[in-house]
PDB file of N, H, CA, C and O in Angstrom:
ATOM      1  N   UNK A   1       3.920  -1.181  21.679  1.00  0.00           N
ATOM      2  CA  UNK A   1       5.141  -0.939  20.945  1.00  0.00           C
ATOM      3  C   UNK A   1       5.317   0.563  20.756  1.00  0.00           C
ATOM      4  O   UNK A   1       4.310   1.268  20.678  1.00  0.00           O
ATOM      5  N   UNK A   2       6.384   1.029  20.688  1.00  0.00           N
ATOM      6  H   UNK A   2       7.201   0.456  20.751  1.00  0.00           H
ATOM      7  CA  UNK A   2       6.853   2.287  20.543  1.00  0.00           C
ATOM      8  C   UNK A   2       6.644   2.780  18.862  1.00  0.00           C
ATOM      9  O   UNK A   2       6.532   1.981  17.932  1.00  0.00           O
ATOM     10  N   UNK A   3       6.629   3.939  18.761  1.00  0.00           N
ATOM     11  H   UNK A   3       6.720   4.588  19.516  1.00  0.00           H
ATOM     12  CA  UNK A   3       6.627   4.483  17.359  1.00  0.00           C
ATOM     13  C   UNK A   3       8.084   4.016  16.496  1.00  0.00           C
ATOM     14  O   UNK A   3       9.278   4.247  16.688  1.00  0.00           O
ATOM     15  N   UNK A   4       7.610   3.536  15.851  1.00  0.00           N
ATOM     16  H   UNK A   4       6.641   3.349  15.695  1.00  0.00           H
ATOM     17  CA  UNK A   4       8.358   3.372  14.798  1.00  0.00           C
ATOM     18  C   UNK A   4       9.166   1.635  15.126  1.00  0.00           C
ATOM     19  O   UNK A   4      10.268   1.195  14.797  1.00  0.00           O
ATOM     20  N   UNK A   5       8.272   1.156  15.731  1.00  0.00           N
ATOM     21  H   UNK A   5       7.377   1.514  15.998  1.00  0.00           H
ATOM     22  CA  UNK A   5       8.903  -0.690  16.055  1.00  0.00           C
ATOM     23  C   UNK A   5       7.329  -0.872  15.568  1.00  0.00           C
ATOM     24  O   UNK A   5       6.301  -0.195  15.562  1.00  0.00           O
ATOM     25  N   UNK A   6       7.680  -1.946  15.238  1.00  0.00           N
ATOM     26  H   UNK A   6       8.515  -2.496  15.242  1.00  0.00           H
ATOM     27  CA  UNK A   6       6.654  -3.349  14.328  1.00  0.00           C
ATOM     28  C   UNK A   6       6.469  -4.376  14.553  1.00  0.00           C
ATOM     29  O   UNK A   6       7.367  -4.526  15.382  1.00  0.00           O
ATOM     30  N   UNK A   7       5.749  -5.796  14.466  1.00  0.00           N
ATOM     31  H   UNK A   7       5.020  -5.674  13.792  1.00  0.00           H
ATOM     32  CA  UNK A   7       5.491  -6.880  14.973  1.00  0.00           C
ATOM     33  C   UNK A   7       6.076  -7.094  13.458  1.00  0.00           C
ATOM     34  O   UNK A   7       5.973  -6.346  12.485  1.00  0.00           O
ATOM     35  N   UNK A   8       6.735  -8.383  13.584  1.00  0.00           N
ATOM     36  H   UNK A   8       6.819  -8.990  14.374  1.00  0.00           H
ATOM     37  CA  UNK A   8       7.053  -9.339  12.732  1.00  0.00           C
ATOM     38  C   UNK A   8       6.041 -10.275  12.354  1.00  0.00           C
ATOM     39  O   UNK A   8       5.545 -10.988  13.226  1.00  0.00           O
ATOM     40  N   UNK A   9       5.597 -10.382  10.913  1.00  0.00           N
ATOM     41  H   UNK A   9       6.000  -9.802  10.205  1.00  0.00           H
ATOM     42  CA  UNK A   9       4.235 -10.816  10.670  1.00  0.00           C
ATOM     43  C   UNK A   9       4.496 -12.548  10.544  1.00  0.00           C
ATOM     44  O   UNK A   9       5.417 -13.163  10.006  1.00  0.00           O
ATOM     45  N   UNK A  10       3.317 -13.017  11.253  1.00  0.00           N
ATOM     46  H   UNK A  10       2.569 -12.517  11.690  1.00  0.00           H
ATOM     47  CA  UNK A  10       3.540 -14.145  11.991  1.00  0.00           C
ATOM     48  C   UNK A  10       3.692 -15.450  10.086  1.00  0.00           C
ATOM     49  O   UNK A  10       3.952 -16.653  10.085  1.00  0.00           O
ATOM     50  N   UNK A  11       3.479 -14.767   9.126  1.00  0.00           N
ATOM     51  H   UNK A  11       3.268 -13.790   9.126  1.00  0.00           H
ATOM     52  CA  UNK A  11       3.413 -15.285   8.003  1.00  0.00           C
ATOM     53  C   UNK A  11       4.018 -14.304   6.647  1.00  0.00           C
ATOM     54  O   UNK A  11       4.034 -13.075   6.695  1.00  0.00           O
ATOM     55  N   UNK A  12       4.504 -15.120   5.443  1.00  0.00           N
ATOM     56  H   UNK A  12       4.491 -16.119   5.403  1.00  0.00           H
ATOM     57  CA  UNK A  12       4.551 -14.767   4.534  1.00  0.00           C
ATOM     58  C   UNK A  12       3.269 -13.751   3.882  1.00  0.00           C
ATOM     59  O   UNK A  12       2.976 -12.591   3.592  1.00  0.00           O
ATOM     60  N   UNK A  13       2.938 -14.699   3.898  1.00  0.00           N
ATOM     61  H   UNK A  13       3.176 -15.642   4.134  1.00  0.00           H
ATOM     62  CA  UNK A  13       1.244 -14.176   3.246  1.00  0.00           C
ATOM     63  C   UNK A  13       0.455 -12.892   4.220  1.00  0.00           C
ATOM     64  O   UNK A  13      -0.415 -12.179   3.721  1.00  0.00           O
ATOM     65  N   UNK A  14       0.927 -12.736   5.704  1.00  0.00           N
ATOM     66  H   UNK A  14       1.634 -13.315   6.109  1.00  0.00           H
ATOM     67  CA  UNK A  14       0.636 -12.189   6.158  1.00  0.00           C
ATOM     68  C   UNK A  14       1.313 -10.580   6.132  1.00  0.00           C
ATOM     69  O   UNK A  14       0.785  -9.499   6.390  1.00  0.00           O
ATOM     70  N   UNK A  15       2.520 -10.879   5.763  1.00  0.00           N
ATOM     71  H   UNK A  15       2.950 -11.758   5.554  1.00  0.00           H
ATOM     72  CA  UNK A  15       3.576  -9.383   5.750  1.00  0.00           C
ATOM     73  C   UNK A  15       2.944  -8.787   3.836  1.00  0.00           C
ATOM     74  O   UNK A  15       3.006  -7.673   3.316  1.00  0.00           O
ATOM     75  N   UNK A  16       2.447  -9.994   3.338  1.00  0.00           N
ATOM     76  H   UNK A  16       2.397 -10.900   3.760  1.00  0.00           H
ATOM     77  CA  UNK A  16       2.236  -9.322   1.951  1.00  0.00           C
ATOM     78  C   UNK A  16       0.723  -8.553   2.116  1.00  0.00           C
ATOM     79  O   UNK A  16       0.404  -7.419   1.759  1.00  0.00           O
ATOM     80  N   UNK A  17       0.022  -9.465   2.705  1.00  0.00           N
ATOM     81  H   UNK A  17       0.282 -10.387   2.995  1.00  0.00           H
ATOM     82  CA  UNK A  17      -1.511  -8.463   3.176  1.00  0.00           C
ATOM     83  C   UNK A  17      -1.070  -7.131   3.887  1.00  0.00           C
ATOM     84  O   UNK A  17      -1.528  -6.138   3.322  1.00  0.00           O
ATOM     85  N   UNK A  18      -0.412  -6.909   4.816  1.00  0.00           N
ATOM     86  H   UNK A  18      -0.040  -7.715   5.275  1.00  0.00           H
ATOM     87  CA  UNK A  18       0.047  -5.792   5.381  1.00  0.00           C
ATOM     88  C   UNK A  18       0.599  -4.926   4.336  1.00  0.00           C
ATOM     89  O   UNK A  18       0.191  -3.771   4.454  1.00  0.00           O
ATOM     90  N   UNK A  19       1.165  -5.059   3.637  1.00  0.00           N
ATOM     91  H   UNK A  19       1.496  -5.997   3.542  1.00  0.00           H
ATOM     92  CA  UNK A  19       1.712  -4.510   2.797  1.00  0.00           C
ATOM     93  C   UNK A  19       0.968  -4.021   1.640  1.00  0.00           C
ATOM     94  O   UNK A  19       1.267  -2.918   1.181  1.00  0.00           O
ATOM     95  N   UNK A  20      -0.020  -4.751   1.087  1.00  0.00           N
ATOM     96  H   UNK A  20      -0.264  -5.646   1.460  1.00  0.00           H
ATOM     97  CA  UNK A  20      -0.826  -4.141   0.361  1.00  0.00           C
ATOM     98  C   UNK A  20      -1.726  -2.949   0.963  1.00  0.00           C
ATOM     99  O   UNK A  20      -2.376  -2.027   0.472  1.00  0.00           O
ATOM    100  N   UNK A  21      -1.434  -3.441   2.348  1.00  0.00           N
ATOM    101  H   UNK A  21      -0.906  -4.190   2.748  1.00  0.00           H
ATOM    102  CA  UNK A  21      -2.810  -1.906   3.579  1.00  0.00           C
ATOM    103  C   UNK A  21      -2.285  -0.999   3.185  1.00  0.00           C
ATOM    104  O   UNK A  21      -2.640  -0.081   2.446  1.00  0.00           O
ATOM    105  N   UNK A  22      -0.764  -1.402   4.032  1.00  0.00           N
ATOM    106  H   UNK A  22      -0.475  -2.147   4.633  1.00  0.00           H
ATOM    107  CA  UNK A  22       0.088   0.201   3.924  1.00  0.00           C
ATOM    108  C   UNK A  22       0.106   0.631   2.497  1.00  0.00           C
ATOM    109  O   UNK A  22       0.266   1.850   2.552  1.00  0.00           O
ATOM    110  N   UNK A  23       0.030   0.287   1.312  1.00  0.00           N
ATOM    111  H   UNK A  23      -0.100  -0.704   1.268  1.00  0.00           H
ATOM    112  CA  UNK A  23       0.372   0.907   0.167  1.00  0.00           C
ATOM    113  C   UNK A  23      -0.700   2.100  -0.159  1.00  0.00           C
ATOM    114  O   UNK A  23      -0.556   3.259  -0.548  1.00  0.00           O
ATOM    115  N   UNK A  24      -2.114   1.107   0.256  1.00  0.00           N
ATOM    116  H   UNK A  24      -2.231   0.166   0.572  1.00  0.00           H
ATOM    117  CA  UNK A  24      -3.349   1.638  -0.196  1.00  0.00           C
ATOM    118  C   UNK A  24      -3.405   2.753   0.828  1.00  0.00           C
ATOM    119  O   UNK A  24      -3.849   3.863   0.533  1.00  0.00           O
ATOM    120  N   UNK A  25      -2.987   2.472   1.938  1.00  0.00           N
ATOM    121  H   UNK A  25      -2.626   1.571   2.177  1.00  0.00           H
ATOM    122  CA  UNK A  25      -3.169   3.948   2.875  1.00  0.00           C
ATOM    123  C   UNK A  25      -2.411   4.762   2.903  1.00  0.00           C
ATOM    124  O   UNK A  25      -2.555   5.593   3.800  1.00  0.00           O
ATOM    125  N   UNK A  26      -1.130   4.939   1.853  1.00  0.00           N
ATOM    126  H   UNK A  26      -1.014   4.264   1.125  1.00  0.00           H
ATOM    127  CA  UNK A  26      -0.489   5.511   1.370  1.00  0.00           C
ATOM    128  C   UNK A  26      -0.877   6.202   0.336  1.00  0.00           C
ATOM    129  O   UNK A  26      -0.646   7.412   0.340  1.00  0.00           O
ATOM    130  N   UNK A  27      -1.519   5.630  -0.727  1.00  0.00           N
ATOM    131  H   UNK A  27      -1.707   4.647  -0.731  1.00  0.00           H
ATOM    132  CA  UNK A  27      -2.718   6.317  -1.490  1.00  0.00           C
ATOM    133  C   UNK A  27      -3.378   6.768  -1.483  1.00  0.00           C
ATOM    134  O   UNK A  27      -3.614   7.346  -2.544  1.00  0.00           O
ATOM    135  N   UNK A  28      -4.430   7.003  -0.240  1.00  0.00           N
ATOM    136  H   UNK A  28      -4.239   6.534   0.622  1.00  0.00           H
ATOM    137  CA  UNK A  28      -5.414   7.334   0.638  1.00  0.00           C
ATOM    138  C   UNK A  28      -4.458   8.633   1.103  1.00  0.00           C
ATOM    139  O   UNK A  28      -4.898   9.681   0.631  1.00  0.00           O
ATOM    140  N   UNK A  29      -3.369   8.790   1.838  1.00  0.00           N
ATOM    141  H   UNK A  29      -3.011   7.939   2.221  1.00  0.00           H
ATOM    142  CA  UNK A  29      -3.021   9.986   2.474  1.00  0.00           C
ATOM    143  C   UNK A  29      -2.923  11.046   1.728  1.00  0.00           C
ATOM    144  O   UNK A  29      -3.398  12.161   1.944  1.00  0.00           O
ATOM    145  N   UNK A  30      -1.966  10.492   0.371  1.00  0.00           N
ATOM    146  H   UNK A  30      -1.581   9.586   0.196  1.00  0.00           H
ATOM    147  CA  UNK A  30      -1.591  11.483  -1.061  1.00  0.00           C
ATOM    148  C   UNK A  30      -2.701  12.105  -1.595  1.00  0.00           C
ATOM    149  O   UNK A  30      -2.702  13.260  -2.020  1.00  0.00           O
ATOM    150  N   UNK A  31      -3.890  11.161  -1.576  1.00  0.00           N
ATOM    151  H   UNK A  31      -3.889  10.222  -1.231  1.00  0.00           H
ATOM    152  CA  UNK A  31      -5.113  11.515  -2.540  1.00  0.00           C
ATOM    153  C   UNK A  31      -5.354  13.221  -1.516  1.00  0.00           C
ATOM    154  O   UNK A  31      -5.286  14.394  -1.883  1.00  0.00           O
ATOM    155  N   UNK A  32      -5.684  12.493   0.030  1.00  0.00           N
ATOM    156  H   UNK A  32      -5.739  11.540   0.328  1.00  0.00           H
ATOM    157  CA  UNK A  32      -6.289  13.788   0.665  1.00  0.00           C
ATOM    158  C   UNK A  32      -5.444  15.046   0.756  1.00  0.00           C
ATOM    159  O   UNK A  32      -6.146  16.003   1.083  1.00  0.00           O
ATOM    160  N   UNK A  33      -4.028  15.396   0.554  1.00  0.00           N
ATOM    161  H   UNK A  33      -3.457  14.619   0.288  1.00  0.00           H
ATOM    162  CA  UNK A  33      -2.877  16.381   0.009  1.00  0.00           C
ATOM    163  C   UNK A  33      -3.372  16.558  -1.258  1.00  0.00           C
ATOM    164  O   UNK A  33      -3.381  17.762  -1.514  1.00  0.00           O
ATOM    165  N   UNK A  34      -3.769  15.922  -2.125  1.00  0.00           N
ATOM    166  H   UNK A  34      -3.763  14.944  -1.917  1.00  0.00           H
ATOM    167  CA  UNK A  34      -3.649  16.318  -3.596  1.00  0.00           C
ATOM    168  C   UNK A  34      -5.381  17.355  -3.988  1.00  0.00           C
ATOM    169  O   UNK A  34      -5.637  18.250  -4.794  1.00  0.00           O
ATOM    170  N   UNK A  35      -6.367  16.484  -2.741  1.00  0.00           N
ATOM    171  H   UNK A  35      -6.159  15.756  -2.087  1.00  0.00           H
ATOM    172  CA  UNK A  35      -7.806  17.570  -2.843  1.00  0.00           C
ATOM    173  C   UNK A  35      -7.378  18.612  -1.896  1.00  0.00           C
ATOM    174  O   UNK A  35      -8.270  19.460  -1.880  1.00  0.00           O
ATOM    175  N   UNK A  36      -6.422  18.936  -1.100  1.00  0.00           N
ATOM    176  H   UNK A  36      -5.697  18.247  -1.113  1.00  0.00           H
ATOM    177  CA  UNK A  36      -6.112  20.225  -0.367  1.00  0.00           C
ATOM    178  C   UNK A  36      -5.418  21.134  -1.017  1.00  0.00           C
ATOM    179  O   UNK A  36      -5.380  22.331  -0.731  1.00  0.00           O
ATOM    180  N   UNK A  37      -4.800  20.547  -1.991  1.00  0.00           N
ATOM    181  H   UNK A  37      -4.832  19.575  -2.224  1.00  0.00           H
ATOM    182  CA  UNK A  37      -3.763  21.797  -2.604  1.00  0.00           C
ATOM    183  C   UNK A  37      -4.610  22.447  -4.050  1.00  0.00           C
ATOM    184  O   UNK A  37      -5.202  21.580  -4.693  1.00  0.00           O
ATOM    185  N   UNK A  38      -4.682  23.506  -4.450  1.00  0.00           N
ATOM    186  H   UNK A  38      -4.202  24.210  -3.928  1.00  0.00           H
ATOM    187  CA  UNK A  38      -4.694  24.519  -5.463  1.00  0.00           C
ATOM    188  C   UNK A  38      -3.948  24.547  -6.923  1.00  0.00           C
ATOM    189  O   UNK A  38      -4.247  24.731  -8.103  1.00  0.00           O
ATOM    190  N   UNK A  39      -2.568  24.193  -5.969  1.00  0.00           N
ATOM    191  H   UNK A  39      -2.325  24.043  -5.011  1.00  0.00           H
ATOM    192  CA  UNK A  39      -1.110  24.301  -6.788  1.00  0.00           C
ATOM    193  C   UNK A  39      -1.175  22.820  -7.688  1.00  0.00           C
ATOM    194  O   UNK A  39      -1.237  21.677  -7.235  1.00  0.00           O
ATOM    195  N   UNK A  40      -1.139  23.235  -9.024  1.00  0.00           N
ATOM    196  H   UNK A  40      -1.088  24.164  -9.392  1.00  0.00           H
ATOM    197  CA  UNK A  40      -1.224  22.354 -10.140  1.00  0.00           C
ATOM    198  C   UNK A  40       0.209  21.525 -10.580  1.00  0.00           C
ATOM    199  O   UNK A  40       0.472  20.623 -11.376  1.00  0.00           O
ATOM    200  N   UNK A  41       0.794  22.151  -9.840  1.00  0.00           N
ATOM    201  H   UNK A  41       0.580  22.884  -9.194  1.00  0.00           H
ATOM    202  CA  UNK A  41       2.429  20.966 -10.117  1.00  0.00           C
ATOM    203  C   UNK A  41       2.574  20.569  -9.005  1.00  0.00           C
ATOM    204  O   UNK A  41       3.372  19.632  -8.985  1.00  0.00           O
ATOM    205  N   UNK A  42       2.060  20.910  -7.738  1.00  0.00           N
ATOM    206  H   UNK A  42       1.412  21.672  -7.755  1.00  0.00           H
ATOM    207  CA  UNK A  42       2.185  19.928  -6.450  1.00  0.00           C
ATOM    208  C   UNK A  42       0.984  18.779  -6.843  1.00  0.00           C
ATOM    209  O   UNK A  42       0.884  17.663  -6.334  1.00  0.00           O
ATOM    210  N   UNK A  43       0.117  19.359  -7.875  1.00  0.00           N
ATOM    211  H   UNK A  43       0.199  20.266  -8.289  1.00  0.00           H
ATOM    212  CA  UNK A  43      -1.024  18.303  -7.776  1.00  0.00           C
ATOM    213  C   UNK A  43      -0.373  17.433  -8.340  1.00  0.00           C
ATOM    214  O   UNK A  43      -0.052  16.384  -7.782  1.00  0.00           O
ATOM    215  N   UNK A  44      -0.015  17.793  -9.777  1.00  0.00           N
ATOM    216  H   UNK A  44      -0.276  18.646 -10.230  1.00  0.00           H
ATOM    217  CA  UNK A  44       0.775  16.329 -10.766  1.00  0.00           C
ATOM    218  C   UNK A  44       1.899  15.784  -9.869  1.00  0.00           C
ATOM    219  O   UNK A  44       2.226  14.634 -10.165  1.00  0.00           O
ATOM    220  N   UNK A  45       2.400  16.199  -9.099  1.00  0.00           N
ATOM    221  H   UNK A  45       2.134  17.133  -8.859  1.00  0.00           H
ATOM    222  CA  UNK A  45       3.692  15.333  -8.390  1.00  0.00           C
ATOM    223  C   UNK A  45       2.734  14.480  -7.594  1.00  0.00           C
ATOM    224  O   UNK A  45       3.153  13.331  -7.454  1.00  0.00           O
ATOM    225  N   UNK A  46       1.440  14.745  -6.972  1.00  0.00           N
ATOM    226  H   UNK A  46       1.099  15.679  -7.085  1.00  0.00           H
ATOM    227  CA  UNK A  46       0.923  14.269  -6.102  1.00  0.00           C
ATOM    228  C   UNK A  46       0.190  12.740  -6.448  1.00  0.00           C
ATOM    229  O   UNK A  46       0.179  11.712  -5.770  1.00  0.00           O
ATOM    230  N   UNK A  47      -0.436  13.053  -7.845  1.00  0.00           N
ATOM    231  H   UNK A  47      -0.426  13.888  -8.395  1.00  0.00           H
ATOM    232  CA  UNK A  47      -0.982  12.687  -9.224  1.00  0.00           C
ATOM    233  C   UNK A  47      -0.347  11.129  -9.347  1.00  0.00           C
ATOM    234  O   UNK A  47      -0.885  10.040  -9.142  1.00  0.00           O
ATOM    235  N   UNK A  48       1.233  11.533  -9.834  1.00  0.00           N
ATOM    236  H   UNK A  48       1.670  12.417 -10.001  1.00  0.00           H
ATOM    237  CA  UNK A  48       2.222  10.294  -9.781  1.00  0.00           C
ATOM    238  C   UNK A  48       2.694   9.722  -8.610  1.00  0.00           C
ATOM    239  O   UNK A  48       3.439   8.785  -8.896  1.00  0.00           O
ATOM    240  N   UNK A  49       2.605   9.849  -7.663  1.00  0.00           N
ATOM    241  H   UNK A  49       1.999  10.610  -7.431  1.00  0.00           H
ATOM    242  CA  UNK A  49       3.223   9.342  -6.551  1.00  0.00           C
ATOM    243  C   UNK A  49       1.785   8.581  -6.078  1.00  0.00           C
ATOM    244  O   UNK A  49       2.065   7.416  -5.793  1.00  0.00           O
ATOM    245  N   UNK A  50       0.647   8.792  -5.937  1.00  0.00           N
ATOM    246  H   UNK A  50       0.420   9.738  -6.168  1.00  0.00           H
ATOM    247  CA  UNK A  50      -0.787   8.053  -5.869  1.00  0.00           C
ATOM    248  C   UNK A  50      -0.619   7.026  -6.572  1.00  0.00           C
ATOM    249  O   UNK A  50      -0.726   5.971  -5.946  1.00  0.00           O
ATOM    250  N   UNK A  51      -0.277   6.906  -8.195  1.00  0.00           N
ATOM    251  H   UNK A  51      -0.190   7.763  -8.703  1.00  0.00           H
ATOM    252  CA  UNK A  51      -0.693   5.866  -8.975  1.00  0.00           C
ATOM    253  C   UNK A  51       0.753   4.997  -8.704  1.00  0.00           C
ATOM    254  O   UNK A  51       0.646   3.776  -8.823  1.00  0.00           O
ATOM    255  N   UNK A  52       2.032   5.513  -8.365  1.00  0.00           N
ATOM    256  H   UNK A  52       2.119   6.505  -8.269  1.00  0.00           H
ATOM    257  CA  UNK A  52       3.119   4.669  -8.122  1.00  0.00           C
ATOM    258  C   UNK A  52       2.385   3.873  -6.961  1.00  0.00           C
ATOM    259  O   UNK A  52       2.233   2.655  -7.052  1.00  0.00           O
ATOM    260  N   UNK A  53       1.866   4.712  -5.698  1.00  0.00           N
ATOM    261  H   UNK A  53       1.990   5.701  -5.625  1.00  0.00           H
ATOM    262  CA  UNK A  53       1.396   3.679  -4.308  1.00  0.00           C
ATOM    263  C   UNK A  53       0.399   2.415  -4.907  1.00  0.00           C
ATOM    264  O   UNK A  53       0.540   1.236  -4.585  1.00  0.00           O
ATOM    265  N   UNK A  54      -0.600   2.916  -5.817  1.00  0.00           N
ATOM    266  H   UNK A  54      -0.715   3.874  -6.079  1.00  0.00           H
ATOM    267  CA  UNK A  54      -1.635   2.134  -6.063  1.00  0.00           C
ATOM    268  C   UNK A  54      -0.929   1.197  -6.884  1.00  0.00           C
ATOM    269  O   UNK A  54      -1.077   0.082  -6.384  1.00  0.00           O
ATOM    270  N   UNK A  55      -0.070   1.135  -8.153  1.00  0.00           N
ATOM    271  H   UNK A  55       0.050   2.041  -8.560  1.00  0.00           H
ATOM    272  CA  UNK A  55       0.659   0.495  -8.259  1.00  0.00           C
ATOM    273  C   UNK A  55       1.351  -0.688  -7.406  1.00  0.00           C
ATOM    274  O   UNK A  55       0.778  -1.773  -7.500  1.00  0.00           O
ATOM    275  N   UNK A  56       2.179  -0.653  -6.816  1.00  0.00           N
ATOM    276  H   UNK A  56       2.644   0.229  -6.739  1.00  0.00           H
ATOM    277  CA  UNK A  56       2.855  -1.235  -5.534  1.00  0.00           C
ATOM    278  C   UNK A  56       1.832  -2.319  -5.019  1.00  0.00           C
ATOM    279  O   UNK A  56       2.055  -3.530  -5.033  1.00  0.00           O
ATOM    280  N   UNK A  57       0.471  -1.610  -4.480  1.00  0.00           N
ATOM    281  H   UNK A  57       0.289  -0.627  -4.468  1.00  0.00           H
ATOM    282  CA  UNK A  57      -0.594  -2.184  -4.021  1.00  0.00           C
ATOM    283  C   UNK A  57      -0.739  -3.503  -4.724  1.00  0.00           C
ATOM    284  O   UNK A  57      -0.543  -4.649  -4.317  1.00  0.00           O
ATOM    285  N   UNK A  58      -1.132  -3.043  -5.881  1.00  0.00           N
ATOM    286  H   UNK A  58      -1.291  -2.113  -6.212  1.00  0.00           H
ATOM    287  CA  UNK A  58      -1.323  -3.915  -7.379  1.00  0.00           C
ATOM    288  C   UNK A  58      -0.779  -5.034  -7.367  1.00  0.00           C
ATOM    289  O   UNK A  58      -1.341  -6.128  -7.316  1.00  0.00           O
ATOM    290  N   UNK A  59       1.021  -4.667  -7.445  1.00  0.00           N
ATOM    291  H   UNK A  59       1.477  -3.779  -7.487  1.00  0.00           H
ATOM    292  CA  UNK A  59       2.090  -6.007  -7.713  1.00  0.00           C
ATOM    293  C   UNK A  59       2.262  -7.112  -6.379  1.00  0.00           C
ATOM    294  O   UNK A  59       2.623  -8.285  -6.280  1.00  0.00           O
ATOM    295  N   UNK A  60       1.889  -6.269  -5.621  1.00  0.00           N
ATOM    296  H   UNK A  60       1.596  -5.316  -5.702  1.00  0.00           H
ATOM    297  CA  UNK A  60       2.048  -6.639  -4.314  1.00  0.00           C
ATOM    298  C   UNK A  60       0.781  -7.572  -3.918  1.00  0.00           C
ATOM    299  O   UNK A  60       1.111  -8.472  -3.145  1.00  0.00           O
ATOM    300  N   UNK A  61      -0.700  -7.563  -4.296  1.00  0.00           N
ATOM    301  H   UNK A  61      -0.968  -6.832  -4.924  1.00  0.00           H
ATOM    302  CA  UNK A  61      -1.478  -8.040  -3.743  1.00  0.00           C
ATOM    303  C   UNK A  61      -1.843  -9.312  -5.388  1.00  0.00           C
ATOM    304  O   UNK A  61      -2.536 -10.300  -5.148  1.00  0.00           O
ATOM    305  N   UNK A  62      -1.354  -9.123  -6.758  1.00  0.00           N
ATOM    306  H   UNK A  62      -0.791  -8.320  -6.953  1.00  0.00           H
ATOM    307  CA  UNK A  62      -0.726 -10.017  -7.025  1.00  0.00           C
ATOM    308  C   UNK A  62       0.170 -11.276  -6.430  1.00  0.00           C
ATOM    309  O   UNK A  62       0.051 -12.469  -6.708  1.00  0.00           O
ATOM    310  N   UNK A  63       0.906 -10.777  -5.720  1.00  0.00           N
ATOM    311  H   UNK A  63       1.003  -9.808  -5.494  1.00  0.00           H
ATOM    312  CA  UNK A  63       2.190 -12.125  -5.221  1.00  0.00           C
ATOM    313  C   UNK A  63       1.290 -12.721  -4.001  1.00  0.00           C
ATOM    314  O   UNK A  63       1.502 -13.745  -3.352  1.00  0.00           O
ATOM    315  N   UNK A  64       0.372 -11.917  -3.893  1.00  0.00           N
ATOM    316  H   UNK A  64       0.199 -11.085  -4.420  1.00  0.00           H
ATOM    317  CA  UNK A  64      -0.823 -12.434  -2.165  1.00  0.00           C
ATOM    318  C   UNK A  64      -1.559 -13.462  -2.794  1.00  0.00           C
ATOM    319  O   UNK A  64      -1.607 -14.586  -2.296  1.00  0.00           O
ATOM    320  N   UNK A  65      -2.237 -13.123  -4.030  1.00  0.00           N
ATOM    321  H   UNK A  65      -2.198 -12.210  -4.435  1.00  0.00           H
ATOM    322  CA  UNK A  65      -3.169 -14.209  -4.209  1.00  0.00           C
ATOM    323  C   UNK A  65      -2.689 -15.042  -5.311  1.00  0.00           C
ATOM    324  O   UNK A  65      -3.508 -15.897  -5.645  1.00  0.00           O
ATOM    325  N   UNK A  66      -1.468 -15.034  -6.047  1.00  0.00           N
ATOM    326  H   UNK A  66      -0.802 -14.339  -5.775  1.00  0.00           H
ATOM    327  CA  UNK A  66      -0.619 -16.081  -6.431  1.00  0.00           C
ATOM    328  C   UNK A  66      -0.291 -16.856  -4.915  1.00  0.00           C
ATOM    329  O   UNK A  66      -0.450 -18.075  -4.857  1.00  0.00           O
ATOM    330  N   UNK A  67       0.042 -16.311  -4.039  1.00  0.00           N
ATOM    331  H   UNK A  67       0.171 -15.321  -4.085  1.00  0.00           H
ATOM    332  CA  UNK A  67       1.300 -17.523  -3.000  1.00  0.00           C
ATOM    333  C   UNK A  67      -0.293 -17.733  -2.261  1.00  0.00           C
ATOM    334  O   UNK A  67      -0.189 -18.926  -1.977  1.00  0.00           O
ATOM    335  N   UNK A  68      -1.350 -17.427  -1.894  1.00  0.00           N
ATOM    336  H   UNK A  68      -1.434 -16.458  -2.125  1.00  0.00           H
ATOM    337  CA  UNK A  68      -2.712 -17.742  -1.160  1.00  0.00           C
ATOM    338  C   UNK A  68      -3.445 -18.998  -2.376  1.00  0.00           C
ATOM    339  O   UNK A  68      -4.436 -19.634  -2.019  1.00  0.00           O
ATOM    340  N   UNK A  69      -2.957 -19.178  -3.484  1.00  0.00           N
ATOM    341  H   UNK A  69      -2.152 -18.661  -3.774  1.00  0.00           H
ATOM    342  CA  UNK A  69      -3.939 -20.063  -4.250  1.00  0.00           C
ATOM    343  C   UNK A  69      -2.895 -21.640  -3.597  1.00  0.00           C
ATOM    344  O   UNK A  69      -3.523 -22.683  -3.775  1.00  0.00           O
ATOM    345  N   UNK A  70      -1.928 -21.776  -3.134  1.00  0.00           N
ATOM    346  H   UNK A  70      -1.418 -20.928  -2.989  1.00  0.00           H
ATOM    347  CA  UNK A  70      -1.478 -22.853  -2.882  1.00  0.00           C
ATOM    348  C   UNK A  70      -1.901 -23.145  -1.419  1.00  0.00           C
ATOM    349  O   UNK A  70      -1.692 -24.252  -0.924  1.00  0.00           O
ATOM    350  N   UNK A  71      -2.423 -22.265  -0.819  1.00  0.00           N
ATOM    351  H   UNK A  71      -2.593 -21.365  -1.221  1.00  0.00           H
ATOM    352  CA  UNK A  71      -2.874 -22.972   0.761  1.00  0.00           C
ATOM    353  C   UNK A  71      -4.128 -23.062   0.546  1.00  0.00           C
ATOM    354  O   UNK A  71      -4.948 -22.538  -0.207  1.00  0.00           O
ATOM    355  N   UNK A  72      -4.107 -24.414   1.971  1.00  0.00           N
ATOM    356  H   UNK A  72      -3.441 -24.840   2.583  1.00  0.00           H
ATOM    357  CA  UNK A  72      -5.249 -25.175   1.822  1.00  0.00           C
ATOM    358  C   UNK A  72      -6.098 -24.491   3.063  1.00  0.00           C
ATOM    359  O   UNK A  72      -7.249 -24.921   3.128  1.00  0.00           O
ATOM    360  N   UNK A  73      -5.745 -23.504   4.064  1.00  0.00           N
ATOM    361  H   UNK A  73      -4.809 -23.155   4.011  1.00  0.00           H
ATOM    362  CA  UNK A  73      -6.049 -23.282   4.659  1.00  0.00           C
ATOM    363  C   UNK A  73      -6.818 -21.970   5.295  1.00  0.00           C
ATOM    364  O   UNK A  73      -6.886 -21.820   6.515  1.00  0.00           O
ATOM    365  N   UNK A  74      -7.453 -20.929   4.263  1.00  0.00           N
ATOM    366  H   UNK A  74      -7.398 -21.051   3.271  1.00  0.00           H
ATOM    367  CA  UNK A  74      -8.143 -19.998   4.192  1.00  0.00           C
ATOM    368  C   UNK A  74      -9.392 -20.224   3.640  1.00  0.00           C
ATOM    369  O   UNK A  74     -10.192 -19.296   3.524  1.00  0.00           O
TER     370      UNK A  74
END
């Protein structure tokens, strides 16, 4: 696939696991910007935008193992 096209996740439960990756590796990218920089108001912008991703992660991998406690099949 080309940059910036995606597979359509073959499940519900499956686009919400993906989604919790990307959040956390979204968190993961910010964190490593936020130990490179010096600058103390790029850090706090950096600061909040980490705990918004990890957040996200959070609500998101919530609705995974709410909608995963009804299958019988994991």
């Amino acid at each position: 696939m080309g940059r910036g096209e995606t597979e359509m996740p073959e499940s519900y439960l499956d686009a919400l696991f993906e989604a919790v990756e990307d959040e956390v590796e979204a968190a993961d990218f910010y964190s490593e910007l936020y130990v490179a920089t010096q600058d103390f108001t790029i850090r706090d912008l950096l600061f909040g935008i980490i705990n918004d991703e990890l957040g996200h992660a959070s609500l998101l991998n919530l609705l995974y193992a709410k909608s995963a406690c009804g299958r019988r099949d994991y």
